[in-house]
VOPA-150420 format. One record per residue: residue number from 1; chain; x, z, y of N, C-alpha, C, O in turn. Coordinates in pm, whole numbers, plus 32768, in hexadecimal, padded with zeros to 4 digits. Example, Ala and Ser with C-alpha at 12.3 -4.5 7.8 and 13.67 -1.06 7.14 Angstrom:
2
1,A,8527,830C,7DC7,84CE,830C,7E3E,8528,830C,7EB6,8590,834E,7EB4
2,A,8505,82C4,7F1F,8557,82CA,7F96,850A,8313,8003,853D,8324,8072
This chain:
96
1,A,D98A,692B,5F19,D9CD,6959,5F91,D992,69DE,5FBD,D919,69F2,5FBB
2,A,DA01,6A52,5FEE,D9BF,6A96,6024,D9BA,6A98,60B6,DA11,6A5D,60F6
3,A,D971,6AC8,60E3,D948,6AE1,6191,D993,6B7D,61AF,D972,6BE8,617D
4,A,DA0D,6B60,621B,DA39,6BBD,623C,DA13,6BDF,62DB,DA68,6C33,62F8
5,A,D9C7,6BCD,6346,D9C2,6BCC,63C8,D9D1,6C73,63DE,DA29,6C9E,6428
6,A,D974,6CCD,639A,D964,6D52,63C0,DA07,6DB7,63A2,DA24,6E28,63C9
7,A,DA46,6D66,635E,DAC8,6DA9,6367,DB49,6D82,63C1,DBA1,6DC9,63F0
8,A,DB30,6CEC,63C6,DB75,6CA9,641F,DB84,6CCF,64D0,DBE1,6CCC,6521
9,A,DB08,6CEE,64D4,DAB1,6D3C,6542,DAF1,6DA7,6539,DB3B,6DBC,6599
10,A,DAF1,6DE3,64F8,DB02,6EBE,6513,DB9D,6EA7,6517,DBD3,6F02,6556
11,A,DC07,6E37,64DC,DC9F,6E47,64FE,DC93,6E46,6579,DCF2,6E6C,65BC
12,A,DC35,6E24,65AC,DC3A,6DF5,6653,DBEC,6E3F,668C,DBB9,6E23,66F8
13,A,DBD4,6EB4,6648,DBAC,6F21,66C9,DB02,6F16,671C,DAD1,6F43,6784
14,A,DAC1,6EA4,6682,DA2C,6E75,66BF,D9CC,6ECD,6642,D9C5,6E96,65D5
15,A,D9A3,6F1A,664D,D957,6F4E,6609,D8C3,6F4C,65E9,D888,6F76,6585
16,A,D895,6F0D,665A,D80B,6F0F,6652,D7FB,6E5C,6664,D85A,6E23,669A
17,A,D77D,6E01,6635,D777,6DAB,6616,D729,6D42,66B4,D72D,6CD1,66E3
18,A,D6DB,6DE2,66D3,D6B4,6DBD,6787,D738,6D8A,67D9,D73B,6D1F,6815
19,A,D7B6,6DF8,67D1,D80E,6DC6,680B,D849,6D3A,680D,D84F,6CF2,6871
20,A,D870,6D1F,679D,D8A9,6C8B,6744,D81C,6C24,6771,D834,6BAB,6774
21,A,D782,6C55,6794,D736,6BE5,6791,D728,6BBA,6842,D6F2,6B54,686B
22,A,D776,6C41,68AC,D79E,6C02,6922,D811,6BC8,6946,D817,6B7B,69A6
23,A,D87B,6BEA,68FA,D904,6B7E,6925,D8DB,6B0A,68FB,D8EB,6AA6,6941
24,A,D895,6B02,686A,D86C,6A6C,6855,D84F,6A22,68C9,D899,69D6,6907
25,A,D7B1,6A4B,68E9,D76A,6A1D,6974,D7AD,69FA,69DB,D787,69A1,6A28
26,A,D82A,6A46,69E9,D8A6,6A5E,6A69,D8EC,69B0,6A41,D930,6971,6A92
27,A,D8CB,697F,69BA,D93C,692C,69BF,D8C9,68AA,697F,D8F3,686F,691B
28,A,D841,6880,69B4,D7AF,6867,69BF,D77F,6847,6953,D728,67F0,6955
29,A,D7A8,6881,68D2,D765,68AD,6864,D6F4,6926,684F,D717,6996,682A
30,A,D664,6903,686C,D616,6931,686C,D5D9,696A,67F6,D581,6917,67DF
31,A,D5CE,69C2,679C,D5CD,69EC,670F,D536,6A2B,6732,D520,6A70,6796
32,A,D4CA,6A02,66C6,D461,6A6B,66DB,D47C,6B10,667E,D4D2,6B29,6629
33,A,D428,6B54,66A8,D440,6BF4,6662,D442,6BF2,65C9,D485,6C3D,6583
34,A,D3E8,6B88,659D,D3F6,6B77,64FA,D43B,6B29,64A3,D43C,6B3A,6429
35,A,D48C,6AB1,64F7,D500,6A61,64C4,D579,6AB0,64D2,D5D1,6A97,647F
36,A,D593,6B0A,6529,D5EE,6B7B,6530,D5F3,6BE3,64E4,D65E,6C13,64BD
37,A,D55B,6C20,64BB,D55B,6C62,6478,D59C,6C33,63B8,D5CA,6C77,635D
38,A,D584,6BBD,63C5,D5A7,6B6B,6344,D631,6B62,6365,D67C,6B8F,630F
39,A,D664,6B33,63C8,D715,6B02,63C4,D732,6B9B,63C0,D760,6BB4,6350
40,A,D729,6BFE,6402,D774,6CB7,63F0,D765,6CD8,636C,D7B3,6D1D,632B
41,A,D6FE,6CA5,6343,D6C1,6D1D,6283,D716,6CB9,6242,D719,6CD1,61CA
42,A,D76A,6C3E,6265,D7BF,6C25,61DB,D762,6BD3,6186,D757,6BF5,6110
43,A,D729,6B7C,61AA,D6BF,6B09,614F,D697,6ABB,619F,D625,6AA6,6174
44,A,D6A3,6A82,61F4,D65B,69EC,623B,D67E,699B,61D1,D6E9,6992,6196
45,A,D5F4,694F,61BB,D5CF,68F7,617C,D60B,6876,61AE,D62B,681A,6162
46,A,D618,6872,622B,D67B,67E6,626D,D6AF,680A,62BA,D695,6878,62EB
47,A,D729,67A6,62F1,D748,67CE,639A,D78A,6755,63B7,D7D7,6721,6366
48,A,D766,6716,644C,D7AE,66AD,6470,D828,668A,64A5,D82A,66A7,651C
49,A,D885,665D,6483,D919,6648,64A1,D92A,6672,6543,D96D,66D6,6561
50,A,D8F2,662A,659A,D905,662D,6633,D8C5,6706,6629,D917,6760,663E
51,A,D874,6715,6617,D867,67A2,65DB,D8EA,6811,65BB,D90A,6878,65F7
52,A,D91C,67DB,655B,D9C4,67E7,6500,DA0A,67E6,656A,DA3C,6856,656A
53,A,DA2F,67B0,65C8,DA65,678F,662A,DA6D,67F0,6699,DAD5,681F,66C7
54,A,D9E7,680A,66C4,D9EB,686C,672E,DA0A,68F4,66F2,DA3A,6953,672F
55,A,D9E6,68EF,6671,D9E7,6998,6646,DA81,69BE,663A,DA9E,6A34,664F
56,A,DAE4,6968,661A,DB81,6946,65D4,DB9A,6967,6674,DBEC,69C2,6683
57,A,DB63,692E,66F1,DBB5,693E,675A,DBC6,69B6,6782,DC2C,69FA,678A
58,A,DB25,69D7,67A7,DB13,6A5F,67D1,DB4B,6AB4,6765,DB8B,6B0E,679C
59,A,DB50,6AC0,66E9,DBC4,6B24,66AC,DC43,6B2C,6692,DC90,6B7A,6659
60,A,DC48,6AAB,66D9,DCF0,6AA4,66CE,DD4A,6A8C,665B,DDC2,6AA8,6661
61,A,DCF2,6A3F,65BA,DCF1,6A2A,6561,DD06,69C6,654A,DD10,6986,65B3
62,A,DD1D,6968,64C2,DD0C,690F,644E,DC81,6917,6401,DC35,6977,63FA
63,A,DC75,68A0,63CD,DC26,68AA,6387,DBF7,68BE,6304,DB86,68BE,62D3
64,A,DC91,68D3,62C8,DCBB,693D,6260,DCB6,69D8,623B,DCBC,6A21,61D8
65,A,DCA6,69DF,62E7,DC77,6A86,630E,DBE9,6AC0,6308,DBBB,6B32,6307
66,A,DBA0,6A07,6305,DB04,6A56,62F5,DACC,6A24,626D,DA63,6A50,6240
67,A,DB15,69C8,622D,DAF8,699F,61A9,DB49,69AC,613A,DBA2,6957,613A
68,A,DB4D,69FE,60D2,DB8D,6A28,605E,DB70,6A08,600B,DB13,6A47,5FDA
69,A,DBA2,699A,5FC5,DB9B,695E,5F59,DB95,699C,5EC7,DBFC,69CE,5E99
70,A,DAF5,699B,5E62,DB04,69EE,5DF7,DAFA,698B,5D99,DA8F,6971,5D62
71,A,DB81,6940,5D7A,DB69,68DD,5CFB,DB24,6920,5C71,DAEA,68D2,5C25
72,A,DB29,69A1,5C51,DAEC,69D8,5BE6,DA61,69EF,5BC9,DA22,6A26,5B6F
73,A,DA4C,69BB,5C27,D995,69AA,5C28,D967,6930,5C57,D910,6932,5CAE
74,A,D98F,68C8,5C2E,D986,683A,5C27,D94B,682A,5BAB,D99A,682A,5B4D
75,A,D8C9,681A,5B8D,D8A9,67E6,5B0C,D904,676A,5AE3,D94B,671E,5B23
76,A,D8E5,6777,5A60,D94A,670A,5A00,D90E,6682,5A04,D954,6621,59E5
77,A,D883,6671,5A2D,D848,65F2,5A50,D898,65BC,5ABF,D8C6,654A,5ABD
78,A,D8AB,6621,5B34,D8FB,65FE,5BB2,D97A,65D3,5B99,D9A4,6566,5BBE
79,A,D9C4,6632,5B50,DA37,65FD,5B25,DA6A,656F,5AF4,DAC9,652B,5B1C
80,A,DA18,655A,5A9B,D9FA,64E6,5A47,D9F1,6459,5A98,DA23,63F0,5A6E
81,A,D9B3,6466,5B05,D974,63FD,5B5D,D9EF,63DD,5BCB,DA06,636C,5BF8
82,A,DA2D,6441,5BE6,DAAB,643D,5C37,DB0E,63FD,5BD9,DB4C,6399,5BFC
83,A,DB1E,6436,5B5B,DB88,63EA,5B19,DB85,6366,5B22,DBE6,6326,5B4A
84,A,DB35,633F,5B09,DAD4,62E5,5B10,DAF3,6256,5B47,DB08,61E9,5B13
85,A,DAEC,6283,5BC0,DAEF,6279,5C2D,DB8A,6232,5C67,DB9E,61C5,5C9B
86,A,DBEF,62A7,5C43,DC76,6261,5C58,DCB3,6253,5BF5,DD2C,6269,5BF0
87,A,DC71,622E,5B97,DCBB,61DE,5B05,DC51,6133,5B27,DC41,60DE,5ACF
88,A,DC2B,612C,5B85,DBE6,606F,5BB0,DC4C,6040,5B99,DCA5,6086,5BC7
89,A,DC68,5FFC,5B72,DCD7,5F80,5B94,DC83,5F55,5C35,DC0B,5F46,5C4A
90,A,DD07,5F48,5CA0,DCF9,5F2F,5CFC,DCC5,5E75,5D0B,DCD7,5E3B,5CA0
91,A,DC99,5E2F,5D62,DC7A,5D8F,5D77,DCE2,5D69,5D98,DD39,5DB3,5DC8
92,A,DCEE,5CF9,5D88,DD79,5CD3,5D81,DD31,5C38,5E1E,DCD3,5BED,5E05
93,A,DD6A,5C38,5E84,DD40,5BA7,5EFD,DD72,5B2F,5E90,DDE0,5B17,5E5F
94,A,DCF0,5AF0,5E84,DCF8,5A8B,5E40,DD1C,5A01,5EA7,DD2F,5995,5E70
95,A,DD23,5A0A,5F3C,DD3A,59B1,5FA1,DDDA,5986,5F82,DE34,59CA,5F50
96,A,DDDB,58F0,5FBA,DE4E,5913,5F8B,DE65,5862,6019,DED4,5833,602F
């Protein structure tokens, strides 16, 4: 996946990452200077849904708008495990 916030942001006329880290606050998402600095540079290592949430509001977004899907850099192990995955034969309720 890629991390889009810093562009998602500038369609919207937010350029600087101070700005985007007080509307957050405005809407009581409290971001420290270095988890911000990680969500603006395009690499947070995590982020929490209720998180996802406030950022989608305050930009007036989806969450398609801040996450871009790069199936081409899915290792083939990953791949593999997904196939995987929905080739289970589903359980069948044995209640009866």
């Amino acid at each position: 996946m890629k991390w889009n916030l810093r562009l998602a942001a500038a369609n919207r006329g937010i350029w600087k990452a101070s700005e985007l880290q007080r509307m957050l606050a405005g809407r009581d998402l409290v971001i420290s200077a270095g988890k911000m600095s990680g969500l603006w540079s395009g690499d947070p290592a995590s982020i929490k849904l209720s998180d996802l949430d406030v950022i989608c509001a305050v930009l007036g977004c989806g969450v398609g708008e801040l996450l871009i899907p790069e199936p081409d850099k899915v290792s083939s192990g990953a791949r593999s495990r997904m196939a995987r995955l929905r080739l289970r034969p589903r359980r069948q309720d044995r209640r009866r």
